[in-house]
N, C-alpha and C positions, 0 to 999 in steps of 0.2 A: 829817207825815213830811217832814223836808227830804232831797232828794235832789240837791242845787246843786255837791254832786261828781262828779257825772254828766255835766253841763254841760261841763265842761274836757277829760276823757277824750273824751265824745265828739265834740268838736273837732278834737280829735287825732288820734283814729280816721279821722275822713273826711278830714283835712288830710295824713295816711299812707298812703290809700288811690289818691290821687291825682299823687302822687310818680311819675313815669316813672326808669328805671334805664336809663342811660345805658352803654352799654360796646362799647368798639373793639377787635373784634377783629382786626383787622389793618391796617398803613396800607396806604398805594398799593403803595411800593415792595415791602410785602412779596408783598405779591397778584400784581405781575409775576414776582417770583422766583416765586413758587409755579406759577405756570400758565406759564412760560417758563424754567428754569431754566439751557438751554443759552444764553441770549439773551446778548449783552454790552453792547445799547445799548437803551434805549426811549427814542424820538424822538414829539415832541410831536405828535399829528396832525391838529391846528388847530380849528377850531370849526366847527360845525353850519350850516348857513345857514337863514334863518330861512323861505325858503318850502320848504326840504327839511323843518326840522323841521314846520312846517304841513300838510305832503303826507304826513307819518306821522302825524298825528295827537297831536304831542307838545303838554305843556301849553305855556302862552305863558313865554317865558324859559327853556326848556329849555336846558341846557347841559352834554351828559356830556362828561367829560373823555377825549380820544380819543389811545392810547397805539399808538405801529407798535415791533413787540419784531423786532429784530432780531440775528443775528450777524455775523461779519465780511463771509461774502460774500454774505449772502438775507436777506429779509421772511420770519418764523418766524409771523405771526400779529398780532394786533388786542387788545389789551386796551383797553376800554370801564367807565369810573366812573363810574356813574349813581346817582339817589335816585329812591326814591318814596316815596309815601306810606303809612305804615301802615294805624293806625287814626289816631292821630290828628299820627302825627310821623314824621322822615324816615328810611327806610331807607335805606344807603348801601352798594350792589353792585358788586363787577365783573364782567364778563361778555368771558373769554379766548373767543376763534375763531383757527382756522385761516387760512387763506388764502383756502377756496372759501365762508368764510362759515357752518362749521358750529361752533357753541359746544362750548369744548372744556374748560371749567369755567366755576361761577356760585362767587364767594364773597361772605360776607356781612359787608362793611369795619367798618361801626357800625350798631349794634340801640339804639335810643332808648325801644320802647314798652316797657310793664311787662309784659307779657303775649306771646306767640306765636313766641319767639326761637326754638325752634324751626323756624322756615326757614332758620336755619345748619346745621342737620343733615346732616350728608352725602347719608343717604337722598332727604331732599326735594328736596337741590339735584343730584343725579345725573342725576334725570328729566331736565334741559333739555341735559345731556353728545350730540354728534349732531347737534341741532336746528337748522335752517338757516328761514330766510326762506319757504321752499318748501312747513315744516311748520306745523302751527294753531296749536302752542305754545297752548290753551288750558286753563283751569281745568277742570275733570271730565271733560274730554275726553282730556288725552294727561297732559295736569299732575296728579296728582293733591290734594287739599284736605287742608289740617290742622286737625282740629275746635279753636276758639279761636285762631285765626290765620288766618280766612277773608281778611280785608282784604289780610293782607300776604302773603298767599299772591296773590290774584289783583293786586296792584297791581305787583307784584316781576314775575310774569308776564308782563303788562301792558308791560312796563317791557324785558322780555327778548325781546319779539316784536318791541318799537319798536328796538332793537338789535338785533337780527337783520335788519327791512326797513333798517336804515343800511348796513350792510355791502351788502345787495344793491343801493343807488341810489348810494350813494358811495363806500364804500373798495372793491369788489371794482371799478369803473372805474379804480380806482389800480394796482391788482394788475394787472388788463390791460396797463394805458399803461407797466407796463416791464418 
């Protein structure tokens, strides 16, 4: 019995299976409109230092892109664009706060894995809405888990505590000094 038809399909099968799906849903600029939409300027707000990102425990080369959303006469709040890692590819978040540091929306900019996209959910990403530096911000503890999206559930997390202690070492010093 030849079965050497078999051979090609299932190459394809596994060469299909492994395909990640790529999709952006939102860029930067739209993600300050959404979590700032009174705002009329966001100003750049420089880079990380590398023994601050070290004293958070951030990976080596860490570089979230750090947004001051402003209107004509006040600092309205902090938007923050960071990645992590999935399972096996980069998730790319941003994460709005207020002024005293508490996150005041998480969204989810590009989803790369094939599986768990699901943490753009509203429901999942509401739990971190509040959360300040102060709080545990942990997986089963206050965060709750999405069965099939364990990874990017706690890396995104992970990722949301490390931006919460920035605001408490560095931008809310800024908020102070004027």
């Amino acid at each position: 019995m030849r079965v050497r038809w078999l051979i090609p399909a299932a190459v394809t099968a596994v060469a299909c299976v492994q395909v990640a799906h790529a999709t952006q849903y939102l860029s930067i600029e739209q993600a300050q409109r959404a979590a700032f939409p009174q705002a009329t300027q966001f100003r750049a707000g420089g880079t990380v230092d590398a023994a601050v990102a070290a004293a958070l425990g951030a990976p080596a080369g860490w570089s979230p892109q750090v947004f001051e959303a402003r209107d004509a006469q006040q600092r309205l709040g902090w938007l923050i664009v960071d990645q992590a890692l999935g399972k096996n590819e980069l998730i790319t978040y941003a994460l709005a706060m207020d002024n005293d540091g508490k996150a005041t929306s998480l969204e989810v900019l590009d989803y790369r894995e094939a599986h768990g996209g699901e943490i753009r959910l509203a429901p999942w990403r509401k739990q971190f809405v509040g959360k300040s530096a102060a709080d545990p911000v942990e997986l089963g503890r206050d965060i709750k888990n999405i069965s099939g999206a364990t990874l990017s559930c706690r890396h995104v997390t992970e990722g949301v505590q490390r931006l919460l202690k920035l605001h408490a070492a560095v931008l809310k010093m800024r908020v102070d000094a004027r």
